[in-house]
Structures are given as C-alpha cells and as structure tokens.
C-alpha positions as CSV (number, residue, x, y, z in Angstrom):
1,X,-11.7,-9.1,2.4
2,X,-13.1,-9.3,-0.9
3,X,-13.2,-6.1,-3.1
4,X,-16.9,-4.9,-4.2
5,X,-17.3,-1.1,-2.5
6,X,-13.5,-1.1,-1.7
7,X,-11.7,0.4,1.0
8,X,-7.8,0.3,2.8
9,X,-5.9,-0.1,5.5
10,X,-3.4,2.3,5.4
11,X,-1.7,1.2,9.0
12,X,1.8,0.0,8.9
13,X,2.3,0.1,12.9
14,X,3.1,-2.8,14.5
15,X,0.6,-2.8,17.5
16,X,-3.4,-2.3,17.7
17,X,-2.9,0.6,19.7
18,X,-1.5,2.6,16.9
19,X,-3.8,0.9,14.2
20,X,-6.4,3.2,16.7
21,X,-4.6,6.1,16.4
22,X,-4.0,6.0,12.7
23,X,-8.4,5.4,12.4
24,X,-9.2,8.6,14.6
25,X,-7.5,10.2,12.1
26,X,-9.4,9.6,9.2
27,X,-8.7,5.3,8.3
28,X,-10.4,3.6,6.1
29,X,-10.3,-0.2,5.9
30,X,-8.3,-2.4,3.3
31,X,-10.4,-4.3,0.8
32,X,-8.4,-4.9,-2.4
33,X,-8.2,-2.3,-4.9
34,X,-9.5,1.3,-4.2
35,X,-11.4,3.2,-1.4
36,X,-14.2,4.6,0.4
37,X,-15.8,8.4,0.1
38,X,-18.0,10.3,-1.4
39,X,-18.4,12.8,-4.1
40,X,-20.2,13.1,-7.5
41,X,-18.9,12.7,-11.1
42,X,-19.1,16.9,-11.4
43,X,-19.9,18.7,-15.1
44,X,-19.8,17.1,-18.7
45,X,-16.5,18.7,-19.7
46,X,-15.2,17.4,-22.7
47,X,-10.9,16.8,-21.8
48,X,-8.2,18.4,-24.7
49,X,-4.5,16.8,-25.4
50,X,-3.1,18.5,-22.6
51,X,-5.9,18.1,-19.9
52,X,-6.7,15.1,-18.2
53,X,-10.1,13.7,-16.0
54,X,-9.6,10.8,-13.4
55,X,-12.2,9.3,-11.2
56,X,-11.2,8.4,-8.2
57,X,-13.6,6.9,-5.2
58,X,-12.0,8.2,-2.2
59,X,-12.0,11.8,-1.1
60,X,-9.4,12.8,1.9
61,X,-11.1,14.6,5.0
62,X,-7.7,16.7,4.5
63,X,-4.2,16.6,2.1
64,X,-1.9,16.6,5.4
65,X,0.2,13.6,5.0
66,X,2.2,14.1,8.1
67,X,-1.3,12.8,10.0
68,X,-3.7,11.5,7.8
69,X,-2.9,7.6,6.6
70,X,-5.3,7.8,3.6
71,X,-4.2,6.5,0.7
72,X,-5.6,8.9,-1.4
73,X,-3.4,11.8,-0.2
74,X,-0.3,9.3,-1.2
75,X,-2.1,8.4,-4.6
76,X,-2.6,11.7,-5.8
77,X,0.1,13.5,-4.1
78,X,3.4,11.5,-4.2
79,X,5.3,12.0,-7.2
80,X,2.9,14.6,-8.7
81,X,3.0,17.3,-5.9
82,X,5.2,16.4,-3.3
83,X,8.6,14.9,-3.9
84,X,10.7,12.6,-1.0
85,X,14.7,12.7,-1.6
86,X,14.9,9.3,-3.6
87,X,12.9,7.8,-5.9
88,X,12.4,4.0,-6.4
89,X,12.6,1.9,-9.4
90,X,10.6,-1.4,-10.7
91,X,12.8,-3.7,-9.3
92,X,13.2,-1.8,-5.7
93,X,16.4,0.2,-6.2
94,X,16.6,4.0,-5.4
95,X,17.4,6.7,-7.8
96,X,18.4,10.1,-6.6
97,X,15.2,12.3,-7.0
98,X,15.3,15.8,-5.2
99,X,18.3,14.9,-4.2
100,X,21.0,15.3,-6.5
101,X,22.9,12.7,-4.7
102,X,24.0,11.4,-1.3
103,X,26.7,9.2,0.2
104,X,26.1,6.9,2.9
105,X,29.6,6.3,5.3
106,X,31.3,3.4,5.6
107,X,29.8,2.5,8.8
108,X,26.4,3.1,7.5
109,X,25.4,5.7,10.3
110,X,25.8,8.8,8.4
111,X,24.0,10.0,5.0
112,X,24.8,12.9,3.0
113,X,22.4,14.3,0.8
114,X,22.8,17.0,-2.0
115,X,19.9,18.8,-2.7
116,X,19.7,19.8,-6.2
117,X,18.6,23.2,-7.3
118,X,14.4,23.5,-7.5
119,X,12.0,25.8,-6.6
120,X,8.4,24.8,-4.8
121,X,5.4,25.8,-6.4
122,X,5.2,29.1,-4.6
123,X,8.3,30.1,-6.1
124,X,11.0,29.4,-3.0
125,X,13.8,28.0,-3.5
126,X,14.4,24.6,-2.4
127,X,17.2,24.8,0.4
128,X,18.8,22.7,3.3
129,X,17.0,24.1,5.9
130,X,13.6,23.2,4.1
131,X,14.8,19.4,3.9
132,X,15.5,19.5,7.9
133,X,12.2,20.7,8.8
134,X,10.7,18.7,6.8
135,X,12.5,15.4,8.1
136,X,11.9,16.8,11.8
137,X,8.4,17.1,11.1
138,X,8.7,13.1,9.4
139,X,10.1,11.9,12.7
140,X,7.8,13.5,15.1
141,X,4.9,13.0,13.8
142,X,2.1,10.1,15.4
143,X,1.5,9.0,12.5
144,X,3.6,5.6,12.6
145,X,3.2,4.9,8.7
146,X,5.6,7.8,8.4
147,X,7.6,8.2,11.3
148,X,8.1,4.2,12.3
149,X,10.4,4.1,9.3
150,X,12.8,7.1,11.0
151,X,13.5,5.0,14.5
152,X,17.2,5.3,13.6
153,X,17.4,8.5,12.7
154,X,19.7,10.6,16.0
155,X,19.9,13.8,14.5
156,X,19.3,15.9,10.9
157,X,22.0,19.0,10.3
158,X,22.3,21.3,7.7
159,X,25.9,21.3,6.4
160,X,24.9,24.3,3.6
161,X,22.3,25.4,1.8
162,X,22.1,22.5,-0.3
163,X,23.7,19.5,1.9
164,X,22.1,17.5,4.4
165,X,23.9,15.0,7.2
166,X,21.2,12.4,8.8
167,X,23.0,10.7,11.7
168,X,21.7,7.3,12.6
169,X,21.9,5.6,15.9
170,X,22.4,2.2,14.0
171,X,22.6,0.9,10.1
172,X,19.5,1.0,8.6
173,X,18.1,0.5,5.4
174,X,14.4,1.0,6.7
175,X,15.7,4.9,7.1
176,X,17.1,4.8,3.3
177,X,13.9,2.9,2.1
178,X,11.7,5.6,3.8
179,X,13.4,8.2,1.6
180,X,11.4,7.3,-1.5
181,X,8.2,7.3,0.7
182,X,6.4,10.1,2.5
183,X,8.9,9.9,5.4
184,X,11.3,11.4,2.5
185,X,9.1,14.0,1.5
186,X,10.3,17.8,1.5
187,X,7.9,20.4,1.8
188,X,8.9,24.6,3.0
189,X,10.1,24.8,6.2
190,X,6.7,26.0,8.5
191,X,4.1,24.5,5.9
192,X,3.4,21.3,7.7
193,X,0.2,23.6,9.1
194,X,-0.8,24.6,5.5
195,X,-0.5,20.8,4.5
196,X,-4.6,20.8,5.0
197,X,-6.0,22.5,2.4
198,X,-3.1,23.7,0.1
199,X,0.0,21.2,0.5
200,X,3.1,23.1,-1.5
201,X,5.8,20.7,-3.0
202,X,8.3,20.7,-5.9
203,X,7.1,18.0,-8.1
204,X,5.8,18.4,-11.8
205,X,2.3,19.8,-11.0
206,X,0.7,22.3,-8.7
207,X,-2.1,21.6,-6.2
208,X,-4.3,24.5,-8.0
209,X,-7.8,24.0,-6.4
210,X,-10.0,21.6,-4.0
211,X,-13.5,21.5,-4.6
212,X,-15.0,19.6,-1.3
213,X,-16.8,16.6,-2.1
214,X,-16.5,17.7,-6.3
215,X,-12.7,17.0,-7.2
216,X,-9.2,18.3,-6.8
217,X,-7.7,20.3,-9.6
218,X,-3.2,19.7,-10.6
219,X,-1.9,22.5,-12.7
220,X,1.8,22.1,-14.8
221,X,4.6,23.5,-12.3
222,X,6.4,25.1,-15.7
223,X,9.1,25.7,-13.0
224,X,10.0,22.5,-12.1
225,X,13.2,21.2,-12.2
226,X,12.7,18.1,-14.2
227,X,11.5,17.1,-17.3
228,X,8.0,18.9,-17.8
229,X,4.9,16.9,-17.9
230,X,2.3,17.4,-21.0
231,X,-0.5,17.4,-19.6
232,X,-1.3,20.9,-18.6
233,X,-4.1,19.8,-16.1
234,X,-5.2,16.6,-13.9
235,X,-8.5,17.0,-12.5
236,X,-9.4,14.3,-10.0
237,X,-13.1,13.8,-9.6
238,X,-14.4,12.1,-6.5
239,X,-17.0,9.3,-7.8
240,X,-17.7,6.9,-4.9
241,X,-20.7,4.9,-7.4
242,X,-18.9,2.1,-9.2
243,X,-21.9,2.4,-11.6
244,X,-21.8,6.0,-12.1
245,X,-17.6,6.1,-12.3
246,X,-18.4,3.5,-15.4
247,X,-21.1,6.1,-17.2
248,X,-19.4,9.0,-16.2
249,X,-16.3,7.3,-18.2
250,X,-18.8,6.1,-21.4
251,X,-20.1,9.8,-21.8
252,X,-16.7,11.5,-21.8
253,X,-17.4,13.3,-18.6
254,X,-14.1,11.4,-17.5
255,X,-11.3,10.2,-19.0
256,X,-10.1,7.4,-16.9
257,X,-10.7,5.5,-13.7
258,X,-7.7,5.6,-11.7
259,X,-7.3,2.2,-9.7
260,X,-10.8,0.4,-10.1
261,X,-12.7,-0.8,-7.2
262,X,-15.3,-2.6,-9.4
263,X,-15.7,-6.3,-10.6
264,X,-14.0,-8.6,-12.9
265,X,-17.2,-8.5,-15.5
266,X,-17.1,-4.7,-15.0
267,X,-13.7,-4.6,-16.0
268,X,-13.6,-6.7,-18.8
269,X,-17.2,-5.2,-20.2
270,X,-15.9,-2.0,-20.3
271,X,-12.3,-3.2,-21.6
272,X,-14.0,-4.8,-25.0
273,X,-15.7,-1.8,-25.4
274,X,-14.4,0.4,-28.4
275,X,-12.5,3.4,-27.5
276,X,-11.1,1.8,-23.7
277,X,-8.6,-0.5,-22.7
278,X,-7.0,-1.2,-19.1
279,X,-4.1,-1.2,-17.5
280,X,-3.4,-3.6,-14.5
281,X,-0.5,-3.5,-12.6
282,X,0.8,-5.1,-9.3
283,X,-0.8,-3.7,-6.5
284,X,0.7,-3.2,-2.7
285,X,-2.3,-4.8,-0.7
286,X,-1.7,-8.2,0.5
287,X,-4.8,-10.5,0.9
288,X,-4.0,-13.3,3.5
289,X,-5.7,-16.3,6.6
290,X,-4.4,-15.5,10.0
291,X,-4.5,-17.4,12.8
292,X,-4.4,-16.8,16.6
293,X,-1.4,-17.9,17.9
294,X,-3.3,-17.8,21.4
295,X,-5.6,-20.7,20.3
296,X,-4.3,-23.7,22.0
297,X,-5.9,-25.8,18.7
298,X,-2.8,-24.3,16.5
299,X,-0.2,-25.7,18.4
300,X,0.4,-28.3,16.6
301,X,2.2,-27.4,13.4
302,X,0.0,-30.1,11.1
303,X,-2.7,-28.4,12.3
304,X,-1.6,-25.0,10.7
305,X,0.3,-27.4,7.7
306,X,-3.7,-28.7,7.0
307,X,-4.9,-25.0,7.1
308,X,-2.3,-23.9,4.7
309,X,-2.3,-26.9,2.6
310,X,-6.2,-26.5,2.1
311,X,-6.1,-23.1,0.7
312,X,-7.2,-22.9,-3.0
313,X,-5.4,-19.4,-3.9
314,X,-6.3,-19.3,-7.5
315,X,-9.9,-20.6,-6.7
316,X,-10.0,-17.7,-4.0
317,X,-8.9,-15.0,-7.1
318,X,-11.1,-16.4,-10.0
319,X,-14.3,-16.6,-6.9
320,X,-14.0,-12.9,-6.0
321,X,-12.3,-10.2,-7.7
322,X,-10.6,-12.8,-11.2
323,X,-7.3,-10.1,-10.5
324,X,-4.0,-10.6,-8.8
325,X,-1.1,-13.0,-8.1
326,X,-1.2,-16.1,-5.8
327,X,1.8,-16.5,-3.0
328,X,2.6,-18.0,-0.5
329,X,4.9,-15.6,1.4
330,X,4.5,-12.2,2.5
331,X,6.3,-10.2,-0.2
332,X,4.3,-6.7,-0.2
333,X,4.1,-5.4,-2.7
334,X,5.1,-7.9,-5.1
335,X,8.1,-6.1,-6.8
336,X,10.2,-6.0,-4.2
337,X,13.5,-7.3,-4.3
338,X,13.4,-9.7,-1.6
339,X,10.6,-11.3,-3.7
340,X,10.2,-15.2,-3.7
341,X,8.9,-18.3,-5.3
342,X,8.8,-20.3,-2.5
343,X,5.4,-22.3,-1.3
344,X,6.2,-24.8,1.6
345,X,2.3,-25.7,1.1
346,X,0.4,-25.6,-1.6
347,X,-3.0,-26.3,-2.4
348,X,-3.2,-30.1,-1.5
349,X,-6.6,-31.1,-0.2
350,X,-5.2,-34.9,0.4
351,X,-2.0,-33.7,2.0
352,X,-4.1,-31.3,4.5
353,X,-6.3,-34.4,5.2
354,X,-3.4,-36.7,6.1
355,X,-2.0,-33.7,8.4
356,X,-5.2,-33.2,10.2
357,X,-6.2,-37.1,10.7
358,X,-2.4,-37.3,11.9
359,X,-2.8,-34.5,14.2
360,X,-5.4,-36.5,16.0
361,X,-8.2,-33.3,15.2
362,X,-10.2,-34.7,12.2
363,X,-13.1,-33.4,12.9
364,X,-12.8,-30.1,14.7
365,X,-14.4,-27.3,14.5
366,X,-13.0,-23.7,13.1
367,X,-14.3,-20.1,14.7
368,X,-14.4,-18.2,11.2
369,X,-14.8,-14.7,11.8
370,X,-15.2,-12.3,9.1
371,X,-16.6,-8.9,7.7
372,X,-19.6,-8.8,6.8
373,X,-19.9,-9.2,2.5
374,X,-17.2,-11.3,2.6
375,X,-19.4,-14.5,1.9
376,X,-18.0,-15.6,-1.3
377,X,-14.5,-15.8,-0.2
378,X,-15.8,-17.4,2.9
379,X,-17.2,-20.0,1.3
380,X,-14.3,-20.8,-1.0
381,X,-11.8,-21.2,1.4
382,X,-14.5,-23.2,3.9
383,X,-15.0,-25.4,0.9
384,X,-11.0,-26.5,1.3
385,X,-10.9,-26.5,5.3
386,X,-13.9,-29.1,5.1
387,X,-12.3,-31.3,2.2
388,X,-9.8,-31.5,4.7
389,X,-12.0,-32.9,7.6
390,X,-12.1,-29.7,9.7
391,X,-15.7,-28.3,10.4
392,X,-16.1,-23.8,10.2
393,X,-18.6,-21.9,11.8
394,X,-18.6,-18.6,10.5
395,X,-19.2,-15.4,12.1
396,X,-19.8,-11.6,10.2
397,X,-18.9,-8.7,11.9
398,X,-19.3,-5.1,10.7
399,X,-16.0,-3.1,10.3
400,X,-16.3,-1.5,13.9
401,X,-17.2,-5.0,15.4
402,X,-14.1,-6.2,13.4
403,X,-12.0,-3.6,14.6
404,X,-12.7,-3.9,18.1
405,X,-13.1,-7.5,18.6
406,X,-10.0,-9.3,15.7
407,X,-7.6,-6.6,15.2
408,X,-7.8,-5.3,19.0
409,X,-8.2,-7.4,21.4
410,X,-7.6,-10.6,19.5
411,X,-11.1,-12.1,20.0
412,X,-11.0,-14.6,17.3
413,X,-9.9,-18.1,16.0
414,X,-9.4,-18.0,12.4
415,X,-10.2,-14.9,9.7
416,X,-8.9,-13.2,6.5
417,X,-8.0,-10.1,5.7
418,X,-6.1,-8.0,3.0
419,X,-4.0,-4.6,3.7
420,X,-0.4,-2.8,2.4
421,X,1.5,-3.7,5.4
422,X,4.8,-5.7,5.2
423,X,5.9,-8.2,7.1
424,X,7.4,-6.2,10.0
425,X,4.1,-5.8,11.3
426,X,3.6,-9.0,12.7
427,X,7.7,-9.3,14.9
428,X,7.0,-10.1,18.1
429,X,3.9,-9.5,19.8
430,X,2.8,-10.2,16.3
431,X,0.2,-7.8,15.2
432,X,-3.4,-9.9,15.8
433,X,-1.8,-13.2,15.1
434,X,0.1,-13.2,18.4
435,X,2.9,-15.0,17.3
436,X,6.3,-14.4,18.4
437,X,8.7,-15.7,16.1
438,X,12.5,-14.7,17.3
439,X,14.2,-16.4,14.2
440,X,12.1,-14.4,11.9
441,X,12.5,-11.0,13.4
442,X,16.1,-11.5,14.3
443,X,16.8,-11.5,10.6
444,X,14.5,-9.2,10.1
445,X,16.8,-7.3,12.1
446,X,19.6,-8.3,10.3
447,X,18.4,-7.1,7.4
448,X,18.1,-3.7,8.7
449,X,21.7,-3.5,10.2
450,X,23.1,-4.4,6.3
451,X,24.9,-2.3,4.6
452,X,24.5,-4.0,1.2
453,X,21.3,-4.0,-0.3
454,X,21.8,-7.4,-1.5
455,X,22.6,-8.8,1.6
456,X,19.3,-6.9,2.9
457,X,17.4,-8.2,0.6
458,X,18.1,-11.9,1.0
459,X,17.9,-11.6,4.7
460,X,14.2,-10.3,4.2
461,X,13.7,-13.1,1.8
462,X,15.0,-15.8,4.2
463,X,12.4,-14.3,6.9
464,X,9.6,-14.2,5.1
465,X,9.9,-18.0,3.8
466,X,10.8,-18.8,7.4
467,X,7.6,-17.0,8.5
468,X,5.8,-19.0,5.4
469,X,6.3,-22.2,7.0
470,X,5.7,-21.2,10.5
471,X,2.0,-20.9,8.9
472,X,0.0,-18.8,11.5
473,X,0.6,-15.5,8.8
474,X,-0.7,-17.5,5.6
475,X,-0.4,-15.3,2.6
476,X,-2.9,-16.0,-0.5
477,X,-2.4,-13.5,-3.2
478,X,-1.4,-9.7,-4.2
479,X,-3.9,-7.3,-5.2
480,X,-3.8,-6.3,-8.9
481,X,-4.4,-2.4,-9.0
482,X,-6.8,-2.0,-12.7
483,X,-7.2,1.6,-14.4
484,X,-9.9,2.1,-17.2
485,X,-8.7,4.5,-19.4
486,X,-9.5,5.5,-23.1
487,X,-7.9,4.7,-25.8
488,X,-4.9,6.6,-26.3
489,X,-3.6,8.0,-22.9
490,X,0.1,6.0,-22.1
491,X,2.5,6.9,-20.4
492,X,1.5,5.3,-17.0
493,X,4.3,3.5,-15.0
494,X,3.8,-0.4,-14.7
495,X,4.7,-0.4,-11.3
496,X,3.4,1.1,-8.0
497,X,5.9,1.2,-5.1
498,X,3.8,3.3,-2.3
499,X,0.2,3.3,-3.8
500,X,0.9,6.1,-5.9
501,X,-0.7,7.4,-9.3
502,X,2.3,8.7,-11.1
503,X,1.5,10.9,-13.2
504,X,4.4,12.5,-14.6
505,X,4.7,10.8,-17.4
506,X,1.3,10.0,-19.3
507,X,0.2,11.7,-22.2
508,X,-2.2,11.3,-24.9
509,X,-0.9,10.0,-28.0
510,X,-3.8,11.1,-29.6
511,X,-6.8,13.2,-29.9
C-alpha cells in the first residue's frame, strides 16, 4: 500500500482467522508510516522547556493493550507508561529493564527474573506477584500479537517477592524476545480491567488525563526508579488532517509530529523551513508483492524468478512515499540481528524477460488486485511486469473488499501490501500466500529451540534468504518512520524496535 492518509496492520497471527479477531477489536490497516482516527489539533498553547506537544493521527477506541492491537497504544505507551521486563537495544540484544536481572538454565527451559525495586504510578510497590498476573494475563489473552509469542511458556511462580521462575515447555527465544514487547509488560496485579481508560505502569511518566477525541495528557513519575525524564509533561494531540497536523506545527500550537503520515514534498517543505528539522528512522512495516501459491501459473519457479527480477524497488520508493530501504528479504524491522544483504533477484528487466520467454508464458496475463489509492505504485511495478512480457489487469478493492476477498479467503492472483509482521507469519499454511515451505519453517524452528542468540540469529537469517529465493513472499522495501520536530528538541532514540515513541530521553536543548 502506498502511504497518503496512513493506516496499520497491527496483526502478527499467523492465520486469517485471527487477523479477524484482532479487527473486531479495533484494527486498522497497514499503509506505511502512521495511522487512521480522528481528533482536532486542541488550544494554541504555547509549550515551556519542560513541556512537550506531539501530534499524532491515530486515537485508540481504548488504552487496553491486552486486547486492542492498535499501534497507538504501543506508541505512546511502551517505554513511557508501561514497562515489559527487558528492554532491547539498536542492534537487537536485551538489556535488563524492570528486571534487575534474570538467568536462563542451562537447558534453556527455565528463566529467572529479579525484579528490581519500583513503585507504579499509584504508589505500589512493584512485587512478584504483580509480574505473575501480569504474564498470566499476557498468555491468556486473544489477542495473538501478545500472547502467540508465550506458546512455550508451562507455568509462571513466584519464588519471593522480587523473583520470578517462567517454566517453558521447550527452548525458546520467541518467549525471551517477547519480554521487551508488550507480552513482557508488568502492570498491578487486578488492573488488566482498568487498562481502558487509566492503564497504571512503572515507567518514567504517568498516564494523567484522556481527553476523547482532544489528546492524551503524560505527567513525570518523580517516583520512578530510573533516571528521571525532563520533560515535565507530553501532551499527545490527536490530529488526523495531514494539512492541519502541518499548521498546527507552523503556529506553535504543536511542537512536533510524531511519525508522519504525509508526503515526501511535505516533509522536505516543512524540513527547509527555519525553526524544523526531521528525524527519520527505520521503521517496522514491511512493504512487499505476494503471490498465491494456489495459482497453478506460479509453479514454475522462472515464473516467480521474472516477477521478482522485474521489481524496480528504488523506482517503487522514489514513486510513492521518496522514504525507506529497498530489500529483498523479509527482515522486519530492519535492525534486527538476523538482518541481510542478500538479493537472489534484483531489478533486471532483461533477466525477467529471458525467465518468462523460457518459461514458455510470454505473454500472460496477471490478476492485479489492490486497494483502492494505490494507483501509483500500481503502475510502477506494472511498468516492470510488462517490460518483462507479462500483461496486468488490475483490480481496486476497498479495505473491507480487501479484507474479505485477499487476506481471507485467498481470492486473488497477484497484490502488494505493507504491514509489521515478521516472517513467521507466513510458516505453513502461509498466511494469504498459501505457500508451505517445510525448509524454511523447520529452521525457523530451529531458531527458536537455540540457546545462543547467535546461533538464533543466523538460523533466522538462513530462512529468510531461503524464503527470498522461493519468491512467492517478495519483499520491496522497509518503511522509514519521519518525525517533524522544531528546532531544538533531541534526545529521540534512532531506533524503533516495537513501534514505539520513546520518550524518555528527549529534551529541549533550548528555548
């Protein structure tokens, strides 16, 4: 999809059914960059040293991360509010976060956790029997985005009032992962109901006030644990308007733009404007062709090899939103440290010809179906397929139509799409592509058993370059997540491992 009024997929599960599920809840469809919602850019207020205004275009329906998938709730909230166990670094490794420490045994079934000593924002201590409930409450939940990464997980015991055991059925690094994530996060034990409307956590700020459909107000937690933040206050405001984010921004009603859903020339105008800059950063949306593995026309490996081979990535960028990373494997996001180089076919109109006319099916004809205002990277990508001698008939759907007809029942031939999942989504039945690769997810699988993070990592990598030259799953580029800020906040991490908006470091340097 190509990014103009943007919106996410924030569905990790493996199977349409769940991808369901995680919409009656309150989904929103991935574009590129930001989301959907609506709201208004609230009061002139002009912001101090230690106060801080961010526009932001999606507004939750609720903050309850145990069953809502938006983004925005992981955005704002991860981090800032609520804090999981671990935190993770740049280049993928975990740090210890609200946990002080832990130990994993030598068989790689049994993690201990130290809790250190912090306090929520309503003043209780932070204790064992907080950390249980709160992974219980991870596990059970329906929402697969946070509970598919706690499959291992056979049982969570207190061991004292600041140690936790978690028991696995099997190694897995997904479990460990998933404690730098929401899955990891530690809320009181019996708030998961007040999670709605006034979510209670231990991280640097307090969730102070939410003003339906206005913004969402952060106060300093001057009890936290951790290094204190300077900014007193973050006010989120929700500004749905690309147009009116922009002005709101120019007149000082805001003081940044937190992850930009506009366009290139938007970005840049604003950018050489005295008094703003931009930050862009690697995002965690993956924009990528699939194919249907049920399509008899795709058996033929040139005919996938002249698919892949005719894909223009950097035409595809510089034609829709000018921002992000061409690659050819499914590395999502980018930073991760099974990340890779590796591009079994790139952008070769000749070679995709001589594949094609090899193949016998010079000529044929492509089903292209697509959302609707996705016409320019349509016609991009159609612009290869035909150098290459295949003919596209294209097709727009609205997002329900979508829905419904590509991502559930598989009604389609060829299409494109961008989201935040990772390559686990598509082992076998292979999530819309219908592809079962056994190679792939048996390493995959591997990679979970490992007890080294090395060796998990370059099993991951050798799946996803396997999967790269199976070509049904044909990766095109990473997102790039931009902010628009003024001149003089910093402090913003150059990194963003689960979508979120860190905020515990920025400050303004000046005035």
């Amino acid at each position: 999809m190509e990014p103009n009024r943007a919106q996410r997929t924030h569905c990790a599960s493996r199977r349409p059914l769940r991808f369901l599920a995680a919409l009656a809840a309150g989904l929103c469809f991935a574009l590129i960059a930001a989301a959907c919602g609506s709201g208004s850019s609230g009061s002139a207020i002009r912001g101090t040293k230690d106060s801080l205004r961010v526009a932001v275009a999606q507004e939750p329906s609720d903050w309850n991360y145990l069953r809502n998938p938006s983004t925005t709730i992981r955005q704002l909230l991860l981090l800032n509010v609520l804090e999981p166990l671990l935190d993770k670094k740049e280049d993928g490794s975990l740090t210890p976060l609200l946990a002080e420490s832990y130990t994993m045994s030598d068989a790689g079934t049994v993690y201990t956790f130290k809790i250190r000593k912090a306090v929520f924002s309503n003043g209780a201590e932070v204790t064992a029997d907080d950390v249980v409930y709160s992974l219980e409450q991870a596990k059970n939940t329906k929402l697969q985005d946070v509970a598919g990464r706690l499959k291992a997980v056979k049982q969570i015991a207190k061991v004292d009032d600041h140690t936790v055991r978690v028991t696995l059925s099997k190694p897995s690094q997904a479990f460990l992962d998933a404690m730098s994530t929401d899955s990891g996060i530690v809320i009181p034990k019996g708030s998961a109901g007040s999670l709605t409307k006034t979510p209670v956590g231990s991280g640097p700020y307090i969730f102070s006030a939410w003003k339906n459909g206005v913004e969402v107000d952060f106060v300093r937690n001057d009890k936290y644990w951790g290094d204190k933040p300077e900014l007193r206050t973050i006010t989120w405001r929700w500004i749905d308007d690309v147009t009116t984010a922009i002005n709101a921004l120019r007149a000082g009603d805001v003081d940044m733009i937190g992850a930009f859903w506009g366009k290139k020339e938007q970005i840049d105008s604003v950018a050489r404007t005295a008094g703003f800059t931009k930050q862009v950063i690697p995002g965690s949306e993956m924009v990528y062709l699939s194919l249907n593995a049920d399509d008899p026309s795709f058996k033929d490996e040139r005919v996938r090899q002249a698919i892949a081979y005719s894909l223009d990535r950097k035409g595809w960028i510089d034609g829709t939103t000018g921002s992000g990373q061409p690659t050819c494997v499914f590395v999502n996001p980018p930073n991760q440290p099974w990340k890779s180089d590796k591009c079994p076919y790139p952008y070769n109109p000749e070679k995709a010809k001589q594949l094609l006319t090899a193949s016998g099916k010079q000529g044929m004809t492509l089903r292209y179906t697509a959302l609707a205002g996705t016409q320019n990277g349509v016609a991009i990508i159609t612009q290869g397929l035909e150098r290459a001698g295949f003919k596209v008939q294209a097709q727009y759907l609205d997002w329900p139509t979508y829905l419904d007809r590509v991502l559930t029942r598989g009604q389609y031939q060829i299409t494109h799409i961008s989201g935040p999942q990772p390559i686990d989504t598509w082992t076998c039945p292979g999530w819309f592509t219908h592809d079962c690769y056994p190679e792939m997810d048996n390493l995959l699988a591997q990679a979970d058993r490992a007890l080294d993070r090395t060796q998990w990592a370059d099993l991951r990598r050798e799946a996803v370059e396997k999967d790269a030259e199976r070509a049904y799953l044909i990766p095109a580029w990473t997102s790039s997540v931009t902010s628009l800020l003024k001149v003089g906040i910093a402090g913003s991490k150059p990194f963003s491992a689960n979508s979120e908006l860190d905020m515990r470091k920025v400050h303004w340097t000046t005035s």
